[in-house]
C-alpha positions as CSV (number, residue, x, y, z in Angstrom):
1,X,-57.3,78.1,245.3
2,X,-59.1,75.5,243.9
3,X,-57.2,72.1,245.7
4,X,-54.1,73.1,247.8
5,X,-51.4,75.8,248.4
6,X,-48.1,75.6,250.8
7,X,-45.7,78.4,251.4
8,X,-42.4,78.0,249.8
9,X,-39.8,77.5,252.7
10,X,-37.1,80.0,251.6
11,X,-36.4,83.3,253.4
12,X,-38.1,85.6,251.0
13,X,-41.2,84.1,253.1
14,X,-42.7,86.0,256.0
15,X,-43.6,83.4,258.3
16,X,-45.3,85.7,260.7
17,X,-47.5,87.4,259.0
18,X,-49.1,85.2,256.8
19,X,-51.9,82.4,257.6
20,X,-52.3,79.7,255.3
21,X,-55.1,77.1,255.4
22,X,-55.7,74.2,252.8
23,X,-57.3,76.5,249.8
24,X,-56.5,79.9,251.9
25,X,-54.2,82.0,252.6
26,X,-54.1,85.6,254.3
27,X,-51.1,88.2,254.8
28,X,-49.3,91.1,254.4
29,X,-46.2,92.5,253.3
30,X,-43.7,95.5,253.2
31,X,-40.6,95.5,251.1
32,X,-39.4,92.0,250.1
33,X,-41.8,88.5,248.6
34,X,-44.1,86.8,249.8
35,X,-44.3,82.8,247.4
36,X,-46.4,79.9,247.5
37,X,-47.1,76.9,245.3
38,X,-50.5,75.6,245.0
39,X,-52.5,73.1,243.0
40,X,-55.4,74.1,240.7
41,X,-56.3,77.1,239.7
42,X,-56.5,81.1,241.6
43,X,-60.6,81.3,242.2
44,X,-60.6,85.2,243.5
45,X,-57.9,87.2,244.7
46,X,-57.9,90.5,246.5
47,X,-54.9,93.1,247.7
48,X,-54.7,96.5,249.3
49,X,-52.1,98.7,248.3
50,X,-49.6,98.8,246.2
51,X,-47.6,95.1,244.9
52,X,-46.8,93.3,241.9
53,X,-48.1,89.4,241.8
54,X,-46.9,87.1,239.3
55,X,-47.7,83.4,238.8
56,X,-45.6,80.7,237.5
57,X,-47.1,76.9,236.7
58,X,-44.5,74.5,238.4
59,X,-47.1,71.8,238.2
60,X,-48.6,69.9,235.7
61,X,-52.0,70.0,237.0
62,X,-51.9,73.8,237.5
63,X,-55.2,75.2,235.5
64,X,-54.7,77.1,232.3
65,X,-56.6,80.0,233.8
66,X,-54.0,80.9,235.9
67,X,-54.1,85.0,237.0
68,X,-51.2,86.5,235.3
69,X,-49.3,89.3,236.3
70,X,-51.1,91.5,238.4
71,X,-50.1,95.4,239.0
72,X,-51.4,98.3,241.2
73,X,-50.9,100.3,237.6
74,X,-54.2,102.0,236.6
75,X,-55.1,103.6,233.3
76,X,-56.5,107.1,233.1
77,X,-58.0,108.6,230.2
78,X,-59.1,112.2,229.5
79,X,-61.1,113.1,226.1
80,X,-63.3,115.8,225.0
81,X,-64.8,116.6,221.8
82,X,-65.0,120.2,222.5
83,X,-61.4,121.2,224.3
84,X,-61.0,121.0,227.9
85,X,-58.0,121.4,230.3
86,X,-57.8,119.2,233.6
87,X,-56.0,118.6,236.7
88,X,-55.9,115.0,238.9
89,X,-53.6,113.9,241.6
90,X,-52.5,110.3,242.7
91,X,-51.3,108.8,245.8
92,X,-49.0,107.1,243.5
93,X,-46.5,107.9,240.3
94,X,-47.8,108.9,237.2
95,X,-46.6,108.3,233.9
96,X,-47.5,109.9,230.8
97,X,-48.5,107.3,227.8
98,X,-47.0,108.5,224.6
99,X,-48.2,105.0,222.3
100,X,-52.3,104.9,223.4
101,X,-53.6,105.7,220.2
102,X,-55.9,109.1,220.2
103,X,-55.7,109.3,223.7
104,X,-51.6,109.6,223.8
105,X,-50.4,112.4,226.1
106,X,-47.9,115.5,224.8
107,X,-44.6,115.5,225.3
108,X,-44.9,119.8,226.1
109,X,-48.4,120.4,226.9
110,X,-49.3,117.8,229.3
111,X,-47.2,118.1,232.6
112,X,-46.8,115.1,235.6
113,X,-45.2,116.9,239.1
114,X,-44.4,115.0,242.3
115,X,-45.7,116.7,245.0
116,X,-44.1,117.3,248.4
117,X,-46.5,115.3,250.3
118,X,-45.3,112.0,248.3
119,X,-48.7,112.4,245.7
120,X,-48.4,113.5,242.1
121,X,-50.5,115.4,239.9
122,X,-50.7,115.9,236.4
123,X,-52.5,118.3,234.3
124,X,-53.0,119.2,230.9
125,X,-55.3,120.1,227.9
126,X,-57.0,118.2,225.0
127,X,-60.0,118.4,222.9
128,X,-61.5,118.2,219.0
129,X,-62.6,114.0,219.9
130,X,-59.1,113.3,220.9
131,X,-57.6,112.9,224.6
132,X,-54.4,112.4,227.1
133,X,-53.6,109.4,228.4
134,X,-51.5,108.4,231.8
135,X,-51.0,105.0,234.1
136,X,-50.4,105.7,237.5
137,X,-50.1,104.0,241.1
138,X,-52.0,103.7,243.9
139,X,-55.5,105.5,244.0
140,X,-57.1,108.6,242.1
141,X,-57.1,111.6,244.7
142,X,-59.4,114.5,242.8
143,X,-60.0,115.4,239.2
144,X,-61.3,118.8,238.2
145,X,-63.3,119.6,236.0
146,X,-66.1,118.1,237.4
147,X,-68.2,118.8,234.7
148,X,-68.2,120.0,230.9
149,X,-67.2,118.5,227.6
150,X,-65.4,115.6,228.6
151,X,-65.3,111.7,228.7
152,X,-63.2,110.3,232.1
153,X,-61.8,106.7,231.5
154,X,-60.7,104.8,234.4
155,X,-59.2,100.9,232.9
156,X,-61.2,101.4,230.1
157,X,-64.3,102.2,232.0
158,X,-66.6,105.5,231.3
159,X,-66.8,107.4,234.7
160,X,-68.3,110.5,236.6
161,X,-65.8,112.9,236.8
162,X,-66.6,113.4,240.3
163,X,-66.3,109.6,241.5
164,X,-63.1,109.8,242.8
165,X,-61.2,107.2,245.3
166,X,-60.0,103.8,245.0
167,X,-59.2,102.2,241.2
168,X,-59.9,98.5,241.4
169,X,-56.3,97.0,240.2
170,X,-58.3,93.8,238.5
171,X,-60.4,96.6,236.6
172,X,-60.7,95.4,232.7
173,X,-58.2,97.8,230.8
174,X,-59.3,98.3,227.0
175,X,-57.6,101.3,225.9
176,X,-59.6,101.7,222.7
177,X,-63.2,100.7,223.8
178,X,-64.4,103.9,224.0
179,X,-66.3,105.9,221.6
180,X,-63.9,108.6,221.0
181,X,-63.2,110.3,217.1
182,X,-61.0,112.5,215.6
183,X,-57.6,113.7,216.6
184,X,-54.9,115.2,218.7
185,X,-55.1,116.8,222.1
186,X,-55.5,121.0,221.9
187,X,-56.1,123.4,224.2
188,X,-57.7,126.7,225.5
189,X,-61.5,126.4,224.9
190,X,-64.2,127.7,222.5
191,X,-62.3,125.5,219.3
192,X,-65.0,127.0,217.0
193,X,-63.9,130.1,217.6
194,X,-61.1,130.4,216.1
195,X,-59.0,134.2,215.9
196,X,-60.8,134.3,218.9
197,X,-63.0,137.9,219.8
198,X,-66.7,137.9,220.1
199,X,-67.9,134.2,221.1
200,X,-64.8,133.7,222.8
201,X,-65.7,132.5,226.5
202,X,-62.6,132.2,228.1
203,X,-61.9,136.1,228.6
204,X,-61.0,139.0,231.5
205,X,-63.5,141.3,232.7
206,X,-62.0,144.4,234.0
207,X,-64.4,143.8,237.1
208,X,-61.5,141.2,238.0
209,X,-58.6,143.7,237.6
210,X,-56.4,144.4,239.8
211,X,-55.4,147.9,238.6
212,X,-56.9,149.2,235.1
213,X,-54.6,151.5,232.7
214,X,-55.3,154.0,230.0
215,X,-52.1,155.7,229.4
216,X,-48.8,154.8,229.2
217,X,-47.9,156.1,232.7
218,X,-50.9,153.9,234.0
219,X,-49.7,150.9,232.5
220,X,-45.8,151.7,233.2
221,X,-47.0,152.2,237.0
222,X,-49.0,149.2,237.2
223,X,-46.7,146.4,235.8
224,X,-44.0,147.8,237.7
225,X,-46.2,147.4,240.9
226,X,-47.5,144.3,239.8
227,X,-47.0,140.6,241.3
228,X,-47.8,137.5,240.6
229,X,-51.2,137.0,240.6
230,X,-52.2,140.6,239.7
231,X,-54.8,141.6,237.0
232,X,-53.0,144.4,234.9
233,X,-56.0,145.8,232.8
234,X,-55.8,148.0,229.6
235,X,-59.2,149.6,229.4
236,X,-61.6,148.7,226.3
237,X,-61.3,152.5,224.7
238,X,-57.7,152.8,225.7
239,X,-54.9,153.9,222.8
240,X,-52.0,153.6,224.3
241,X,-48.4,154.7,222.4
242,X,-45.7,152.8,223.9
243,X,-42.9,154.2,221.5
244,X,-39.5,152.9,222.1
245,X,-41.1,151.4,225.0
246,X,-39.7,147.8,226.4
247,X,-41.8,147.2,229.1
248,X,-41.9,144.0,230.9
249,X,-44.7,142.3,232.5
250,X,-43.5,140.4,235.8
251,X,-44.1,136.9,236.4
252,X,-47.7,135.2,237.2
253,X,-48.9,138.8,235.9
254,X,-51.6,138.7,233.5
255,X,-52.4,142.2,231.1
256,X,-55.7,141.9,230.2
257,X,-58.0,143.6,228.3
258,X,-61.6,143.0,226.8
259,X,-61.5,141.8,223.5
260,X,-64.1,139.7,222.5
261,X,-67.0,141.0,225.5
262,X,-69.7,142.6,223.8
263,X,-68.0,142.6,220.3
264,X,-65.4,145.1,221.8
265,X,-62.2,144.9,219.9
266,X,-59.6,145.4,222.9
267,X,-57.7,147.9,224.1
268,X,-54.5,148.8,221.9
269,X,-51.2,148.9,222.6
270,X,-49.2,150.4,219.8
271,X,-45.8,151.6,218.4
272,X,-44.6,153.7,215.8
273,X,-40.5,152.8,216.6
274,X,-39.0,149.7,216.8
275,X,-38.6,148.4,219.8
276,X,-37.2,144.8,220.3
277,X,-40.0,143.6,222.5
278,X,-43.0,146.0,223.0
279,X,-43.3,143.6,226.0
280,X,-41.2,141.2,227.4
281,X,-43.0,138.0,229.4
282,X,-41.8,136.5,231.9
283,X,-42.5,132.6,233.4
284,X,-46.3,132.5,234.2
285,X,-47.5,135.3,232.1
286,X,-50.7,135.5,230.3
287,X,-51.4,138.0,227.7
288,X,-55.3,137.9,226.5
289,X,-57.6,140.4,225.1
290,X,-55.6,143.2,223.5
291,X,-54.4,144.7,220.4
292,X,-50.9,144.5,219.7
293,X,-50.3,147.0,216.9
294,X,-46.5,147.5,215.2
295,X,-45.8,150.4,213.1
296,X,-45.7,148.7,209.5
297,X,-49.0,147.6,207.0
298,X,-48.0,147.2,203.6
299,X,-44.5,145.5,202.4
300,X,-41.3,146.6,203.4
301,X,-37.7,144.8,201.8
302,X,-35.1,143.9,204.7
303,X,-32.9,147.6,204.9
304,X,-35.6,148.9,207.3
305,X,-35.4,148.5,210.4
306,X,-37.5,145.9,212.1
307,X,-39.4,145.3,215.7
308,X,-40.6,142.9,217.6
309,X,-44.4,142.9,219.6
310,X,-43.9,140.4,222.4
311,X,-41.3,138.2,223.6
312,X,-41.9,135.3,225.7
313,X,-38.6,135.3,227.5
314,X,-40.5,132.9,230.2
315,X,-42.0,129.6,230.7
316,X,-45.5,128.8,231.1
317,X,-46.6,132.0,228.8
318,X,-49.7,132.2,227.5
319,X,-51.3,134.5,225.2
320,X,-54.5,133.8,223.5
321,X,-57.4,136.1,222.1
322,X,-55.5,138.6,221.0
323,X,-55.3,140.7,217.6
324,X,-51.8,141.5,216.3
325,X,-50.4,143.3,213.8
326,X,-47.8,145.4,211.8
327,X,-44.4,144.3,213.1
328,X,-41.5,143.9,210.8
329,X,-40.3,140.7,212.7
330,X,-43.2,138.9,214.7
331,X,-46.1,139.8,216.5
332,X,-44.6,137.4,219.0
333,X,-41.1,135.4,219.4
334,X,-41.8,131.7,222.3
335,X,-40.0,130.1,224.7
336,X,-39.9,126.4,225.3
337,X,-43.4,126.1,225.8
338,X,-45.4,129.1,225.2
339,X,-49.0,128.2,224.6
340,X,-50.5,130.5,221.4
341,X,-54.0,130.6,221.0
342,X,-57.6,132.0,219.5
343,X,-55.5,135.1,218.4
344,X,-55.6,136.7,215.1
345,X,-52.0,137.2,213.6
346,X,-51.6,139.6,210.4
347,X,-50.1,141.5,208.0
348,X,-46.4,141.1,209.1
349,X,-45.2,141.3,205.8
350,X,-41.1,142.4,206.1
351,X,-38.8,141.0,203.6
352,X,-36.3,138.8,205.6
353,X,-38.7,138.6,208.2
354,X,-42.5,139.1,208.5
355,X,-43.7,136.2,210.9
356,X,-46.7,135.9,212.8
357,X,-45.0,133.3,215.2
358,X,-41.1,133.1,215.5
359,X,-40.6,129.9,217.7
360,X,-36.9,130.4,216.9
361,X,-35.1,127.8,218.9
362,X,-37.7,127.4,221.2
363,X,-38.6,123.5,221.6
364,X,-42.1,123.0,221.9
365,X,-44.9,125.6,221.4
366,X,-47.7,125.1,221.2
367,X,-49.6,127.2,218.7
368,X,-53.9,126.2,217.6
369,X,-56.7,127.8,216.9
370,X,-55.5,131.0,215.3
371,X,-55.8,132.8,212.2
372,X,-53.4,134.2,210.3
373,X,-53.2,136.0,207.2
374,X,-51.3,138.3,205.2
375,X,-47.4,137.4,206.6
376,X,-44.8,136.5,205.2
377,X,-44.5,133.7,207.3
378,X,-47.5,132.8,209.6
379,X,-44.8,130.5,212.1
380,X,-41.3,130.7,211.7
381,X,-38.8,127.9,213.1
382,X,-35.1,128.5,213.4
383,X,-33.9,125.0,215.2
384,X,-36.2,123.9,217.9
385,X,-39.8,122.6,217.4
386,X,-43.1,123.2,217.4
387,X,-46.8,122.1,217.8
388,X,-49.1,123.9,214.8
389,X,-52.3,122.6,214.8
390,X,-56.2,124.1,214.5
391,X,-55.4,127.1,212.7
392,X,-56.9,128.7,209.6
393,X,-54.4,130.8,207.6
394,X,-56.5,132.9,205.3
395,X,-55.7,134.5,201.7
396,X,-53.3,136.7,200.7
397,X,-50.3,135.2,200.9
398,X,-46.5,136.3,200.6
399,X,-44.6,133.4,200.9
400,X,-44.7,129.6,202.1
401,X,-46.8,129.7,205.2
402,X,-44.9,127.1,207.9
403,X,-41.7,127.6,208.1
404,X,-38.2,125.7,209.8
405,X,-35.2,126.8,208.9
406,X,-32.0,125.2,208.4
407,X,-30.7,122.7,209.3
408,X,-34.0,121.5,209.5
409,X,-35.0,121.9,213.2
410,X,-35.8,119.4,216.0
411,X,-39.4,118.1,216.3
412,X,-42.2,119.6,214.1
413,X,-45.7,118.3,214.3
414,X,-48.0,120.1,212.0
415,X,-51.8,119.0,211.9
416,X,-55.4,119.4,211.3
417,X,-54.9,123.0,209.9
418,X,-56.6,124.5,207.0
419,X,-54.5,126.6,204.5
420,X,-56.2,128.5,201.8
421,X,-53.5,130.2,200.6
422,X,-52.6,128.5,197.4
423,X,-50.7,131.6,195.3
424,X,-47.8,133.5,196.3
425,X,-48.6,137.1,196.5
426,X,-44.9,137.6,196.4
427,X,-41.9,136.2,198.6
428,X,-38.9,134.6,197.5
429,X,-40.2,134.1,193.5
430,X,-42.1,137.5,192.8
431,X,-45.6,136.3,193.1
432,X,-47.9,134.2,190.8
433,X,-46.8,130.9,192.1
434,X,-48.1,128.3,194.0
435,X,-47.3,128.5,197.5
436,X,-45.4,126.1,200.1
437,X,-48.0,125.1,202.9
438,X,-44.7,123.7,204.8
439,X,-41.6,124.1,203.9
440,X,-38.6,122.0,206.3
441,X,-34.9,123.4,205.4
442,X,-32.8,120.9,205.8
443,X,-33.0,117.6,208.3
444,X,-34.8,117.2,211.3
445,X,-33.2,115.4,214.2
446,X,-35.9,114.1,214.9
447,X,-39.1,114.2,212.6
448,X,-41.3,117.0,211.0
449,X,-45.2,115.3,211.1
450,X,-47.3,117.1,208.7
451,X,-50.8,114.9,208.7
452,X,-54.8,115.4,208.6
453,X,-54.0,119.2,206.8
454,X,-56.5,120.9,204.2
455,X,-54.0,122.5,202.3
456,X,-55.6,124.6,199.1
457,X,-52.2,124.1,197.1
458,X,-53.5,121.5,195.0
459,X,-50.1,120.3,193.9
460,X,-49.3,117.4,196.4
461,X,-45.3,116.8,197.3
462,X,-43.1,115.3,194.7
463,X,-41.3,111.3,195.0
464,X,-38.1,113.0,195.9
465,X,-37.7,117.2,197.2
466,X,-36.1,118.9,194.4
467,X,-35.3,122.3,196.1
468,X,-37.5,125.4,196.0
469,X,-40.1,124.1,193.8
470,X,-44.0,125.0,194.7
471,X,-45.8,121.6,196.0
472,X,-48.2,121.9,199.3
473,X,-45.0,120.4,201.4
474,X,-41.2,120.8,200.4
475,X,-37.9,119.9,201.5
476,X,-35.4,122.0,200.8
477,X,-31.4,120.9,201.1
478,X,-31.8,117.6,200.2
479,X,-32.5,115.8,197.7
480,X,-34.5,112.7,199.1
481,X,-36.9,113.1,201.9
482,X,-35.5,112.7,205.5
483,X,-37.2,112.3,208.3
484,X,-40.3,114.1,206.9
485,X,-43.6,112.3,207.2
486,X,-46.6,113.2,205.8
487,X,-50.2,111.3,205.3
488,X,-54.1,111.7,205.4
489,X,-53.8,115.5,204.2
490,X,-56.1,116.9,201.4
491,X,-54.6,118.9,198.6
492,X,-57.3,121.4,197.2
493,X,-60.1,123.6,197.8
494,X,-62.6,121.0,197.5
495,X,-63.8,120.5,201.0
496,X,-62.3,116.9,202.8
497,X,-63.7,115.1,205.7
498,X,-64.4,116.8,208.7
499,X,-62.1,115.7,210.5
500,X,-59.2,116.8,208.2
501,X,-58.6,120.3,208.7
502,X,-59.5,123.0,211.2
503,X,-62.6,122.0,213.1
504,X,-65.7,122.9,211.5
């Protein structure tokens, strides 16, 4: 202090542990206060651990400059420009920042766990200039990546993703001093390629398989022998007929094959019947590198029967760089979280059906960086939510292109997609229409976001929803718009900003 400080003489003062001299005073504490008045002003102040110090003038000759409240919270900030996923621990709690701007964490892709040993951890993915955010307590433990296409912000402050350790509690927190651009937080890697195949980094060499299959024995033998952990590989040349097939790949499995490597299109897994789930998923599954091939191509009305590829009946599925195809229902139906990526979804084109995505009632999946064309629906909702972001959805078109149905769903975030289908080839009206980019049946509970979208449908949505009419963004059921919000999205085939859209 600057003059004088005295201990307060109540009981929430340790009197044994604390030395205080005329402008000084050393101590420590566990659970309970420690208070003190003093004259003048704080001139440094230190601490260890973790506490909470407020100050409260009581004098009149107290300095304006007073510290005010102090915290052991830190600030931690992950962005990459590219995409990147990453993994730190804390001795402290964590807590996810959901109002920080570009650099505001998911509510379904980022995760925060307390560990067993009393640290936490948190993990997650972001990317395409925009980034995660989290306070926590106590010290950084360990980051990984150490390297790659990411910024690291400790309070504010650019550092190497390797300098782990203490966070200084007095650091300068400025949330938005850094340099970061551009949007939302994404996943998976290689944004640029989007469909995924040849460029696509992030793939399975059979080198790394566990067991390889090229008939349907093979594969049936190897899933059910497989465990978590397990590399189940369909070879690059294999054809394999599953029938009326359900097969089911067990939990931390992943099937593999080698789409992508070399320009090699995958191996293919494909049906003629109609099975509900080709392949079932369960919790931990990743599917990557395959063809998924149903038994239809060209337009079917809703008396035939339909199928369904794969079902994520799981949590924590993922599938990514995969080409599917053909099925009356969906290439694949999510759970909760199922994590949809770099994957080429089309020609689904059932009456009724004919979805590249069904999220159904699943809550939060996330689906980027795909292409879709030729379905009747490239995602279909049916009462959850969902995540749709980085896609291209390519000409033709059947019908309205993202879909929730009644009554209207939970929470629908819909961003930084490009859709050039403007006509309908022929859903609900017979063709020759302008298309629905979006279309929300009904009310969301809680919002449907649609922002920062290319959408080719020039026509842009009306004052007030007016039923099945043909603007880039409708609500159907209602005749004023309820909690659906929609801004900064670019109605045309004129090219916008580059940062509305899918990254280019």
């Amino acid at each position: 202090m600057s003059d004088s400080i005295k201990k307060i003489n109540t009981s929430i003062a340790d009197t044994l542990s604390d030395s205080v001299s005329d402008t000084r005073v050393e101590g420590s504490i566990a659970d309970g206060v420690d208070a003190y008045e003093y004259t003048g002003h704080v001139v440094d102040f230190d601490f260890d651990g973790s506490a909470r110090v407020t100050t409260k003038p009581t004098l009149k000759d107290v300095s304006s400059d007073l510290v005010p409240e102090e915290t052991s919270k830190n600030k931690i900030e992950v962005v990459s420009d590219g995409s990147i996923k990453y993994e730190f621990t804390t001795s402290g709690k964590i807590t996810k920042l959901f109002e920080n701007g570009k650099k505001s964490a998911e509510e379904g892709n980022d995760s925060v766990t307390e560990n067993d040993d009393g640290t936490w951890s948190a993990s997650g993915f972001t990317g395409n200039g925009y980034g995660d955010g989290f306070e926590f307590e106590g010290e950084l433990k360990a980051f990984t990546p150490n390297s790659g296409d990411l910024k690291l912000l400790l309070n504010g402050k650019e550092v190497s993703p390797d300098d782990f350790g203490d966070v200084s509690s007095d650091s300068s927190s400025d949330s938005d001093s850094d340099s970061s651009s551009s949007s939302s937080s994404s996943s998976g890697s290689n944004e640029s390629h989007i469909g995924g195949g040849e460029g696509y980094s992030n793939v399975v060499p059979e080198s790394e398989a566990t067991t390889v299959a090229s008939s349907l024995s093979e594969l049936k033998s190897a899933l059910n022998g497989a465990s978590s952990g397990d590399i189940v590989y369909v070879a690059g040349d294999a054809e394999i007929n599953l029938g009326e097939s359900q097969l089911t790949v067990p939990s931390g499995v992943t099937l593999a094959s080698n789409r992508g490597i070399g320009g090699a299109k995958g191996g293919r897994l494909y049906t003629k019947g109609h099975p509900w789930g080709m392949l079932t998923l369960e919790s931990n599954v990743r599917v990557t590198g395959l063809r998924i091939a149903g038994p239809r191509w060209d337009w079917v009305d809703e008396t035939e029967t339909t199928e369904l590829g794969l079902d994520a009946s799981g949590s924590g599925v993922e599938i990514d760089n995969i080409e599917g195809y053909g099925w009356g229902y969906a290439v694949a139906r999510t759970a909760d979280d199922t994590h949809v990526h770099h994957c080429h979804l089309h020609h689904c084109s059932r009456m009724g059906h004919g979805y590249g995505i069904a999220t159904e009632g699943s809550d939060y999946p996330i689906i980027e960086y795909n292409r879709f064309e030729h379905n009747r629906h490239s995602v279909q909702g049916n009462g959850g939510g969902y995540e749709i972001r980085y896609n291209v959805v390519d000409v033709p078109g059947i019908s309205h292109v993202f879909d929730q149905h009644r009554p209207g769903g939970k929470t629908m975030k819909i961003h930084h997609n490009t859709v050039r289908v403007a006509k309908d080839k022929g859903g609900r009206d017979g063709g020759g229409g302008n298309a629905p980019a979006v279309a929300i049946r009904g009310t969301p509970s809680d919002v449907a976001e649609i922002h920062d979208n290319w959408f080719y449908n020039d026509k842009q949505p009306r004052s007030s929803p007016s039923g099945w009419t043909d603007e880039a963004i409708i609500q159907v059921h209602t005749d004023s718009w309820q909690n659906v919000e929609f801004n900064n999205n670019h109605y045309g085939s004129d090219e916008p900003a580059s940062d509305v859209g899918h990254p280019r």
